[in-house]
N, C-alpha and C positions, 0 to 999 in steps of 0.2 A: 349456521347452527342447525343441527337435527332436530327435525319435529318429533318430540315425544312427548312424555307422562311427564308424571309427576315429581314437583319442585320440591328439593330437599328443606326440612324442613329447619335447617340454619339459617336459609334466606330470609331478611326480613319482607314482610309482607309487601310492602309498596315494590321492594324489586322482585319479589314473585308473583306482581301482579303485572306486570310491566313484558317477564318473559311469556306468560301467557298470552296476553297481547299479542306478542309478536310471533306468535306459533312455536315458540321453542320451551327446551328445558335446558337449563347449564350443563355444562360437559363436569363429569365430574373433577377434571383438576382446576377448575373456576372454583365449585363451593371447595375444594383442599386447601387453595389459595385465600379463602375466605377464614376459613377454619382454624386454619396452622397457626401456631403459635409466633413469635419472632418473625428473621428475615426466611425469605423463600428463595429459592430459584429454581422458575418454573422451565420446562424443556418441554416446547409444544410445536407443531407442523406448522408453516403459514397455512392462515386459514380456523385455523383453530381456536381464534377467539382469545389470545393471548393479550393483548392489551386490554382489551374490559375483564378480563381476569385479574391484572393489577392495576385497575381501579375499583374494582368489586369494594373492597373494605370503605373505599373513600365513601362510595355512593354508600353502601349502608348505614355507615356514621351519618353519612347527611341528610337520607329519610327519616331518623330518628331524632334530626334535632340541629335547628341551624349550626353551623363551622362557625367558628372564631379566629381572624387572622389567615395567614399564610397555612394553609391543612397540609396539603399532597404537592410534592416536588416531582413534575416528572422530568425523565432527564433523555435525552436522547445525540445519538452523533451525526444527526443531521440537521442543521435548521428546517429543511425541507417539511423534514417527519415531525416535527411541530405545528404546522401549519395542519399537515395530514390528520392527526391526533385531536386537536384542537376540535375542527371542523367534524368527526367522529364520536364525538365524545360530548358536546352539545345536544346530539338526539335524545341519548338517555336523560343527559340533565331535562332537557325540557320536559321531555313527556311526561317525566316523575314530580314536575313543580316544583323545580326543587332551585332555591336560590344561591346559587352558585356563580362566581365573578373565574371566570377561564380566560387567563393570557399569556400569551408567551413573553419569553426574554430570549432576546438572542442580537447576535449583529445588524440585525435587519430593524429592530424594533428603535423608533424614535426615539428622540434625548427627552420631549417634553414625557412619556410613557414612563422609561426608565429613574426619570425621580420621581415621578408620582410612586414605582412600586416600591421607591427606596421606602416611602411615607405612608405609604396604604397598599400594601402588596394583596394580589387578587386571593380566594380559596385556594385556587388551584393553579400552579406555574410550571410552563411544557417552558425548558430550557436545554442548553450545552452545557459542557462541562466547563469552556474556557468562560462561557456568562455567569456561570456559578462559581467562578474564582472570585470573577469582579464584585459578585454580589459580596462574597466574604470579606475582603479586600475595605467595605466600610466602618466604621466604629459603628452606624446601625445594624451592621451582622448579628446582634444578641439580641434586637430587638424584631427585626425582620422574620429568623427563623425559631424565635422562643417556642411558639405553640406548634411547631412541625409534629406531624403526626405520621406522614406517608412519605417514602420515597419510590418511586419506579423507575428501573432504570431498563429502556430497552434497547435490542439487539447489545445486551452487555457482552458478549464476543466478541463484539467487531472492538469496542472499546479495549477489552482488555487484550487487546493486541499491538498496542500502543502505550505509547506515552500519555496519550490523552486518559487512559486507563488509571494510569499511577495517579497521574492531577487530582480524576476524580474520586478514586478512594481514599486519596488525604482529604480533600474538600469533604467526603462524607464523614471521618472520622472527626471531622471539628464540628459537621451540622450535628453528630453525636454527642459531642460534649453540650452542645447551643442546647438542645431539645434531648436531654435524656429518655427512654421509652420508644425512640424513634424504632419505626419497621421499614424495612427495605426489602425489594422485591425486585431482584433481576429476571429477564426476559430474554429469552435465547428459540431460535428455531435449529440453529445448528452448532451441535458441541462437539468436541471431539474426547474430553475430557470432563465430566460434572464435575468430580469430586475436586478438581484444580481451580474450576472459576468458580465454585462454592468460595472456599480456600479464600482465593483473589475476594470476595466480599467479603472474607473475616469471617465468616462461618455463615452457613444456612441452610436450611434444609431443603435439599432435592425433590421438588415436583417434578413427574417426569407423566405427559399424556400419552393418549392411544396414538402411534404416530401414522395412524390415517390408510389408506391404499398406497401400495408400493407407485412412483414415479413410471410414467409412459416416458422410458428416454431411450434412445437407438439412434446411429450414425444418421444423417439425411444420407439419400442415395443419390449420386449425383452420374450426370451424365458424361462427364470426363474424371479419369484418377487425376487425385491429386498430384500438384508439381515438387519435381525430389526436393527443390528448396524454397524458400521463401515465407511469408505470414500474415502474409493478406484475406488469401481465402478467394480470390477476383474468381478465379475456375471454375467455383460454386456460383457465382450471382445469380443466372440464371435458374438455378433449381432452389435456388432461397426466397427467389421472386416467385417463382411458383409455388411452395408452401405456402408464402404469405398471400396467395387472392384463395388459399383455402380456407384461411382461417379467418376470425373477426379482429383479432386485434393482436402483431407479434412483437415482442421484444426479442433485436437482435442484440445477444451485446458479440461484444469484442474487446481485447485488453487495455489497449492501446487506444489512447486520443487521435495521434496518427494514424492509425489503422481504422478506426473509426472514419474518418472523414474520407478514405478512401475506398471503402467501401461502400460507403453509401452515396459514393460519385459511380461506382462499379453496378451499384443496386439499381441508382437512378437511368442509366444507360440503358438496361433492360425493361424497365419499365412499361413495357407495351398499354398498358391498359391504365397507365396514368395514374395509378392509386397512390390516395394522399398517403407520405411518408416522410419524417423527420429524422433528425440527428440532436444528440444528447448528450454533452461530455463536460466535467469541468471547465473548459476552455473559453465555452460561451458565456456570453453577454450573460446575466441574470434574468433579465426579461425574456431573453430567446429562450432561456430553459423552463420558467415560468410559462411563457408560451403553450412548449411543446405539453407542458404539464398539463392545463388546462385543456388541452385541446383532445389528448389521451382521457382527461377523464368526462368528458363531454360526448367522448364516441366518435370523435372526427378524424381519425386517423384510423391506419390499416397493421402500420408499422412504424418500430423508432428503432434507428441503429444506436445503440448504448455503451458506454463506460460503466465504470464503476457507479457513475455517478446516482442510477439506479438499483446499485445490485439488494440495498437494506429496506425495510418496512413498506412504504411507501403503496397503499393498495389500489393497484388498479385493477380493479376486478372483472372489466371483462377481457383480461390478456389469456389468451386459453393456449396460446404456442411459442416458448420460450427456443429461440436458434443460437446456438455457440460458437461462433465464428472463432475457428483455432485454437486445439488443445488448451483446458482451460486451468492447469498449472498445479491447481491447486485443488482437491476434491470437494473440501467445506466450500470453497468459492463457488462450484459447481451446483452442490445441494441447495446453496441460498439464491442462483439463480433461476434454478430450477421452478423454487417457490414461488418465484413471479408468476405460474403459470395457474390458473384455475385459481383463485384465491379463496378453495371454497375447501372447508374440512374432508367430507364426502367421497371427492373427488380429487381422482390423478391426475399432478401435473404434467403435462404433457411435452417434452423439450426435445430436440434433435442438435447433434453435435457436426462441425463441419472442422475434419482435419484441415491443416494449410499447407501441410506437406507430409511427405512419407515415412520420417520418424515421427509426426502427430497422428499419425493415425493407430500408431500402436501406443503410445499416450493415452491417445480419444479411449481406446479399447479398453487399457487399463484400469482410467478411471470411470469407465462404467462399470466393469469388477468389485472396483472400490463403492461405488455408488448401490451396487446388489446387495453387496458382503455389510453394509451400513460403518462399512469404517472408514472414517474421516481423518485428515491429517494435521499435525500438530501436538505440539508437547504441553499445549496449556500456559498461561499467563509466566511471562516471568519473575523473577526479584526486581522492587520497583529501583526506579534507576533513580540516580544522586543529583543528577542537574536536574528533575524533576522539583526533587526535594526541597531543593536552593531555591527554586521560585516561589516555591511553595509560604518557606519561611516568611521572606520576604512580601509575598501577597496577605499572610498574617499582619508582620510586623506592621503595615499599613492602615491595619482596624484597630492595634493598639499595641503597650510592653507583649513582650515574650516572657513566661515565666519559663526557663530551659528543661527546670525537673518534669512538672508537667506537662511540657510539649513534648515530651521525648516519649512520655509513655501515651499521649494523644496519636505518636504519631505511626508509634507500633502498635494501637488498633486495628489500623490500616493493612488487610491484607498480604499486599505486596511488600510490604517492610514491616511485617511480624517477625522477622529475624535482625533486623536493624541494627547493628552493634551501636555500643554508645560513642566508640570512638568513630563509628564512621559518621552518626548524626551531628557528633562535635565538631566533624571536619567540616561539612557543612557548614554548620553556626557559625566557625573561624570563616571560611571563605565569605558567607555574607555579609559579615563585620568587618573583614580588615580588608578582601581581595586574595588574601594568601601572602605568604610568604617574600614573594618577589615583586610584589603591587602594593603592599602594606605603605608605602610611603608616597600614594598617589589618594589625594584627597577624595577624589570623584569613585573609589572603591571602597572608601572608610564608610559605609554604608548606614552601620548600627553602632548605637554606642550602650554601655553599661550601669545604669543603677538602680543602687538599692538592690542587687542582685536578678533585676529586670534587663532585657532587650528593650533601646526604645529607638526607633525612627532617628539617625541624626541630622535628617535635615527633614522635618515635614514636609519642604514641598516636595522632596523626591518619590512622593505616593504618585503623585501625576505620571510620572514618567515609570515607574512599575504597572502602574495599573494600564497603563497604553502597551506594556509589552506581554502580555498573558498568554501564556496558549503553550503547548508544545508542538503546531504543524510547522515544520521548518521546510516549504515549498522554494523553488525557483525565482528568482525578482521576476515580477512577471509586468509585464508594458499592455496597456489597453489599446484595442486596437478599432479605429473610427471610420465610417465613411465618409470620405472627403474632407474638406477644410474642417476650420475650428466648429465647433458644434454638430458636426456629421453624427448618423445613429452609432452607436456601440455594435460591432459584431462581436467580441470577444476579448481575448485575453493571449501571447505569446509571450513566449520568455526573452528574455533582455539579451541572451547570447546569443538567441537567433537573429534574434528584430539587429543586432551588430555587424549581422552576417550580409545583410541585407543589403542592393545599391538600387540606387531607385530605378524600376523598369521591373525588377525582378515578382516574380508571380508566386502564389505560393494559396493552400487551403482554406479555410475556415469559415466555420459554419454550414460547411457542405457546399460552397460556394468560392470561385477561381479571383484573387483579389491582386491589384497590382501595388507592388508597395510606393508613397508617391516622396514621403519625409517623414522624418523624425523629431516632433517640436510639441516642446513641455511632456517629452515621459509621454506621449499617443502616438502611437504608430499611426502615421493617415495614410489610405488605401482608396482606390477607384477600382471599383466592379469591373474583369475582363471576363467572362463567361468563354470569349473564345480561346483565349490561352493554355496552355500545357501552363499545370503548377508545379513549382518547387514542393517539396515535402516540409511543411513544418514542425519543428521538434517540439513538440507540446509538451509538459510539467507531466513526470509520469517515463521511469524507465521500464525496458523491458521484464516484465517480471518471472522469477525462476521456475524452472520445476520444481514442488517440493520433496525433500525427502523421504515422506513416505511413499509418492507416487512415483517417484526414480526409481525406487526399491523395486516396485510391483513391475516397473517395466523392465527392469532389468531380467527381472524373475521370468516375465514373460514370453523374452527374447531366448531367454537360455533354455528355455524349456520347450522343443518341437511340437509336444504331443498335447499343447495347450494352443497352439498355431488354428486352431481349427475357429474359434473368434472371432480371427482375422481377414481379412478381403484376400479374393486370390491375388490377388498381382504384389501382396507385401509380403504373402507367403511364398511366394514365387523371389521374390529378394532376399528376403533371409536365406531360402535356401542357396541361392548362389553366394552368399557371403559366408557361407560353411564351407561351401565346396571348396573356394575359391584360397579362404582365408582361416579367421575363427570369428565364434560367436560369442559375445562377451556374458559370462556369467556370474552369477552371487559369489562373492565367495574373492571373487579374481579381481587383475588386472589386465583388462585384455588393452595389447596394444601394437602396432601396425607401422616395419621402415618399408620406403618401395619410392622406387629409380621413377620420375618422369623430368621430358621436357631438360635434361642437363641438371635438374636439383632433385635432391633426398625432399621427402616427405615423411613426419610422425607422425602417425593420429593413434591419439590416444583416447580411448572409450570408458571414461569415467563418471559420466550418468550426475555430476553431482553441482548441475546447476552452472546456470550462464555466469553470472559473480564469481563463482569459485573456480570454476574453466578459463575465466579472465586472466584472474588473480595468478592459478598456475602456469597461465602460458605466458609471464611476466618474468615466472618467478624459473618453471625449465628455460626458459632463451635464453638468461642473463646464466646460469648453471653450464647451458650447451657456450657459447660464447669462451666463458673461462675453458674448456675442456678444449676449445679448439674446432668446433661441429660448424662454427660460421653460417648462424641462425640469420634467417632472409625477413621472415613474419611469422605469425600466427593469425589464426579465427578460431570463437570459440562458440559453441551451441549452447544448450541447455545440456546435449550429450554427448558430447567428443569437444575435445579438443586439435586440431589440426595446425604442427610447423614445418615450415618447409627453413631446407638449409645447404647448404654446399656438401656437406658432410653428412654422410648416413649415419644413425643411431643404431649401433650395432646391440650396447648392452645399457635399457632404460633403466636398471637398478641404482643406480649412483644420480642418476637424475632424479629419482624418485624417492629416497629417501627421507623419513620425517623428519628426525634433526637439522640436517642440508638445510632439507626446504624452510623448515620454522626459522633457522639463524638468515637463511638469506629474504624471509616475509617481513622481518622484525628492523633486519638493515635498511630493507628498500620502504617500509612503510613510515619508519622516523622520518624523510623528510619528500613525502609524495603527496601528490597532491591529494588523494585521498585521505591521509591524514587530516590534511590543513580543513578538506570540507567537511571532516568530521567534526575536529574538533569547533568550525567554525558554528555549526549545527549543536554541539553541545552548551557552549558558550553563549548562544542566544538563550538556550533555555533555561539556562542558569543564572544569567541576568548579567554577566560579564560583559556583552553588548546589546546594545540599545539598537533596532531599527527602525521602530518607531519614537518620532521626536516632533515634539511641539510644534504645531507649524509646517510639517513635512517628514519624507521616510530618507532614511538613505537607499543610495540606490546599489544596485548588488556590487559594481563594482568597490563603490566605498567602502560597502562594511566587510567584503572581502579583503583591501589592504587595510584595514583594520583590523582585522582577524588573525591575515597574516603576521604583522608586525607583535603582535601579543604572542602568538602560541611564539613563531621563533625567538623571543625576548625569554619566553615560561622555560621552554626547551634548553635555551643556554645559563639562566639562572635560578631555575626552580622544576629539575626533570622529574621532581615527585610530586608536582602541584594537583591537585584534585582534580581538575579539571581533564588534565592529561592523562589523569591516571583513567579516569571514566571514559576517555578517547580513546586510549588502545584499545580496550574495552570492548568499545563500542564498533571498531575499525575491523575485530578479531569475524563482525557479522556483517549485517545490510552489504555494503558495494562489493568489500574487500570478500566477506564469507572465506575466512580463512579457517575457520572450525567447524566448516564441510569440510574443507579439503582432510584436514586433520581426521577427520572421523575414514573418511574416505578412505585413506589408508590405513586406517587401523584394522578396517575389517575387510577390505579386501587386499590380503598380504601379496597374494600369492602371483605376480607377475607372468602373464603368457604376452610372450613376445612374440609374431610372427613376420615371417621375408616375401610377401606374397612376389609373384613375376610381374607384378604392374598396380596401376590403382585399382583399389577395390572398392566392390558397388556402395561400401557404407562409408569410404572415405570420400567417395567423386561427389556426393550430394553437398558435402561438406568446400567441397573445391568452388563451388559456385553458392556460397553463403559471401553477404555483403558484410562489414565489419570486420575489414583484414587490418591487424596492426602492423606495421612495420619496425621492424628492428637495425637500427643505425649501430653496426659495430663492423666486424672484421671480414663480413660476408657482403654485404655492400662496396667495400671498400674493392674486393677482392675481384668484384665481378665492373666494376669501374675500372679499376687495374688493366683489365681483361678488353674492354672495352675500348681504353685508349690505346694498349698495344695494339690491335686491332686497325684501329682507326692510323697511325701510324704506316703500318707495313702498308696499308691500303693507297697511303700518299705517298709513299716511298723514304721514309724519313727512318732515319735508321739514330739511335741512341739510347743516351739515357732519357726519362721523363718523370717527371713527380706531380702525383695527386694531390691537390690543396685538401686540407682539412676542413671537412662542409661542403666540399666543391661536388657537382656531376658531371666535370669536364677534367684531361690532362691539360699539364703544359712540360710541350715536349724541350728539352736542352740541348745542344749539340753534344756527340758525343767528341 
């Protein structure tokens, strides 16, 4: 905070005695935050003093006059940032003598704590949203949150990006009805849209601060260009090692859990001068990240290579150099990692970006455009989703009857389902009461039952087994993984598909450390430390994530425009321009797209800028198209920015391949019974309370509640193809893996197909040719080139006839002729 003058004079005296003390004066959207009537949502810089801004009110009710009960709710989506908050937030109380009981609730907190706050809940509670289900979820719910005065909810962005978003604004529209009067105060450092995640809270008024000195962010310069593929970043170690003995303490992140660990094996290699340096990501132990926590806020570290798992609140304030390891997707993601760096109002955070290959570097560029220009990406919260709703219920019906009329308009409160129709609320209400349609005569989904014109619970004890499944994160079964025999320390966490993959000898990451896999016994992977081994890559919880649509836009714009090249490094303008020469350059507006002869097979690449999902999705959906046409499609790979198939048959004319109708009836065929589907809807379905993974005594494990999963949607599919649940799946299929309404957009606005024949491969297709993630296509093109092969193999023996290819086979068998 700025040393200044004088304290407005809304403050009550003990907290304006308090900031003199400490050499400051409040920023003014602290006292607006204090002032304003209703909810708020404030839009402030890290650094800024935005969390004791939404406790400002608390503290001043509480110098004037002891709290009674549960006061201030703070809510946050990290457990982490409760701890953080907690420990912050103590100083003030102290200094001001002010009697206040501060604890958190969350996963972590003990069972003997958790009924204590059922019975005596602290002033003040730093919680989640899935611990504020459970809290509601009591018949003490009216009693717990009667005297609620305050809510804060921070980094509400990140939340209302999610599912966890919708939970919590029905959760808050009940602490609404519990405690009428209630204030709420969202907290945001980066928005792309105010007046949407106002909205998303049901109304509130926009604080927006002075957003501080413009960001010190600029490419790192590195001593070799980057490589035309890949996404690691390794190229850079050495000039990332060298930033970090400049600085006092750096956050590296990186996307990827995988990528993360391989990096900071890449980090660690060059290491010359030994400086203390960790790794940070989901994956780990709990303790190893608590660990690294501690040890970052103690000053004992130089550097941490990072995930997600740090990108929100969390202040560590003397991190002064934030490094980006590879095009960072998404520009708001950018902005709030940015904020890790300088955690001080005053002052520019300071961050440098490292492309990982040569279409990232005009990415990187972009989104530092976007990072100048202050526009961020995203369309703002959406319409809250129905399997949300459905737990929602149900998390009610567990603190007592339902009356339906007034839940209905409790529950259009709520933000995200301020448009809520009543038949779609009712569909709901049917599905938690009877299962639906096509389940109604299975006891174990008769859930609720009816009287007196009340919802009530039909079996009480099934509160247990709702209130164990709460949450909307629907992650990976994931297996712990141990050092050595039974009782070995925890390193971490891998997914159950991989730890399958597994045979014992085989080597593989984690924790920043070369592990050999030894057995698999009771659900732990057990592992022995090889430090000299070459490791396997493990597939950690966490897919590659896309470019967004706004920054595909900007790069696309970028690409097509020469006289904006100037940005850019010589050696990428020096590639663009040979992909002009050579070919074309894809621009706004178009479709640019690429046949060309190598090696005995046609190649397509198609330069559609709209995202890895949806480049998938379509090289699915043209193969299965070229296929029927007769084109004898080999594979595909697909980027963030092209998509690339090779085939027997040249694609003379893309327009019939590309067509929107075509493509929707043939997305709509192939998605009814893909596996995509089935893991949608199997993800919808938990959230909705259709299955249970957690159970008394033990969880299932991925494969069980997958054919469980399975056997439901295909039962729903053949006797109930308009069941709710299905319907919120297509839904829901239309976005996340499939992103089938990018593609859809995609063509809408870039109509106009350029087709080009260049005389070989071209410089933006070949980077493309050595990407890993080649799918292969088993139809008439394989077959043909097998065909090929045994004739071949034949004349070579001297064996003259006929011969037939088994179906499945990669061998002839020849017949006499």
């Amino acid at each position: 905070m700025p040393e200044t003058a004088q304290t407005p004079s809304s403050l009550p005296a003990p907290l304006a005695a308090w900031f003199a003390a400490q050499g400051w004066a409040p920023h003014p959207h602290q006292i607006a935050m204090l002032e304003a009537p209703g909810d708020r949502l404030l839009i402030a810089p890290t650094g800024g003093g935005k969390t004791l801004a939404g406790f400002l009110p608390t503290l001043a009710e509480a110098s004037a006059g002891a709290l009674q009960g549960l006061h201030t709710l703070y809510v946050s989506p990290l457990k982490a940032l409760t701890h953080d908050i907690a420990r912050n937030l103590r100083r003030p109380v102290g200094d001001l003598g002010l009697d206040l009981r501060i604890e958190d609730r969350t996963g972590d907190t003990g069972a003997t704590t958790r009924k204590r706050q059922r019975v005596d809940p602290p002033h003040i509670l730093l919680t989640t949203p899935e611990s504020l289900a459970l809290m509601l979820s009591y018949p003490e719910a009216p009693r717990i949150f009667g005297q609620l005065r305050h809510v804060v909810i921070d980094e509400i962005h990140a939340l209302a990006e999610s599912k966890r978003g919708d939970q919590l604004m029905l959760g808050l529209a009940r602490l609404r009805m519990l405690a009428p009067g209630l204030r709420v105060a969202g907290l945001s450092a980066t928005v792309e849209n105010p007046t949407a995640l106002a909205h998303f809270m049901g109304g509130a008024q926009i604080i927006t601060a002075d957003p501080g000195p413009p960001p010190d962010i600029a490419m790192l310069p590195t001593t070799l260009d980057p490589p035309w593929s890949g996404a690691g970043g390794a190229y850079a170690a050495r000039d990332v090692m060298g930033a970090i003995a400049e600085a006092r303490l750096t956050l590296v992140f990186i996307n990827t859990r995988a990528q993360a660990e391989l990096f900071f094996q890449a980090l660690w290699a060059v290491n010359d001068e030994n400086l203390p340096i960790a790794l940070h990501h989901g994956s780990l132990s709990r303790d190893a990240r608590r660990k690294v926590e501690a040890a970052m806020a103690a000053g004992a570290l130089r550097a941490v290579v990072a995930t997600g798992s740090l990108d929100l609140g969390l202040d560590w304030g003397d991190v002064d150099l934030v490094i980006q390891i590879g095009a960072p997707k998404n520009v708001k993601r950018l902005v709030q990692r940015i904020g890790r760096a300088n955690h001080r109002y005053d002052a520019p955070s300071r961050a440098r970006i490292v492309p990982a290959n040569r279409f990232e570097v005009i990415e990187c560029v972009a989104a530092l455009q976007a990072v100048e220009a202050g526009e961020l990406d995203g369309d703002g919260p959406e319409t809250g989703a129905l399997d949300v709703l459905c737990q929602h219920l149900l998390v009610l019906a567990c603190a007592g009857p339902l009356d339906p009329e007034a839940l209905f308009q409790e529950v259009k409160c709520a933000g995200p389902y301020a448009g809520l129709s009543r038949a779609a609320f009712d569909d709901c209400l049917d599905f938690v009461a009877t299962g639906g349609y096509a389940l109604r005569a299975y006891d174990r989904w008769q859930r609720l039952v009816a009287r007196d014109g009340l919802w009530h619970l039909r079996d009480p004890r099934a509160a247990r087994d709702i209130r164990m499944n709460i949450g909307t994160i629907i992650a990976p079964e994931l297996l712990s993984v141990r050092r050595g025999p039974r009782g070995g320390a925890p390193l971490g966490e891998i997914e159950e598909s991989f730890a399958a993959s597994l045979r014992p000898g085989d080597t593989f990451l984690i924790g920043g450390q070369t592990v050999r896999y030894d057995r698999l016994r009771d659900m732990v992977v057990e592992v022995t430390p090889q430090p000299t081994r070459q490791p396997r890559i493990a597939v950690f919880n966490g897919l590659k994530m896309a470019t967004s649509t706004e920054l595909s836009a900007r790069l696309l714009a970028l690409i097509g425009a020469p006289s904006d090249w100037g940005a850019l490094p010589a050696h990428t303008r020096e590639w663009l321009t040979l992909q002009h020469e050579i070919s074309a350059l894809p621009q706004p507006g178009t479709m640019t797209c690429e046949s060309f002869a190598r090696g005995g097979q046609w190649y397509f690449a198609l330069y559609s800028f709209a995202g890895r999902n949806a480049n998938q999705t379509l090289g699915l959906l043209i193969t299965h198209r070229m296929e029927g046409a007769g084109l004898a499609p080999l594979g595909f790979v697909a980027t963030d920015y092209a998509l690339l198939i090779w085939s027997l048959e040249p694609v003379r004319d893309p327009a019939p391949l590309l067509d929107p109708d075509g493509l929707r009836e043939g997305f709509e065929d192939w998605l009814a019974g893909n596996a995509v589907m089935k893991r949608s809807f199997r993800a919808v379905a938990t959230v909705a309370g259709l299955l249970q993974r957690n159970l008394p005594g033990g969880r299932k494990s991925g494969r069980q509640a997958t054919f469980s999963s399975d056997i439901l949607y295909d039962t729903l599919r053949k006797y109930d193809p308009d069941h709710l649940l299905l319907r919120i799946t297509r839904a829901e299929s239309m976005r996340g893996l499939a992103d089938f309404g990018r593609v859809e957009e995609m063509l809408r606005t870039r109509a106009r197909i350029v087709h080009v024949l260049p005389p070989h491969v071209t410089p933006f297709a070949a980077p493309l040719m050595l990407e890993a993630g080649r799918v292969p296509i088993r139809g008439a093109g394989s077959d043909r080139l097998i065909e090929e092969e045994a004739a071949a193999m034949m004349r070579e023996a001297g064996l003259d006839g006929v011969f037939e290819v088994q179906e499945g086979a990669d061998y002839a068998r020849a017949s006499p002729g």
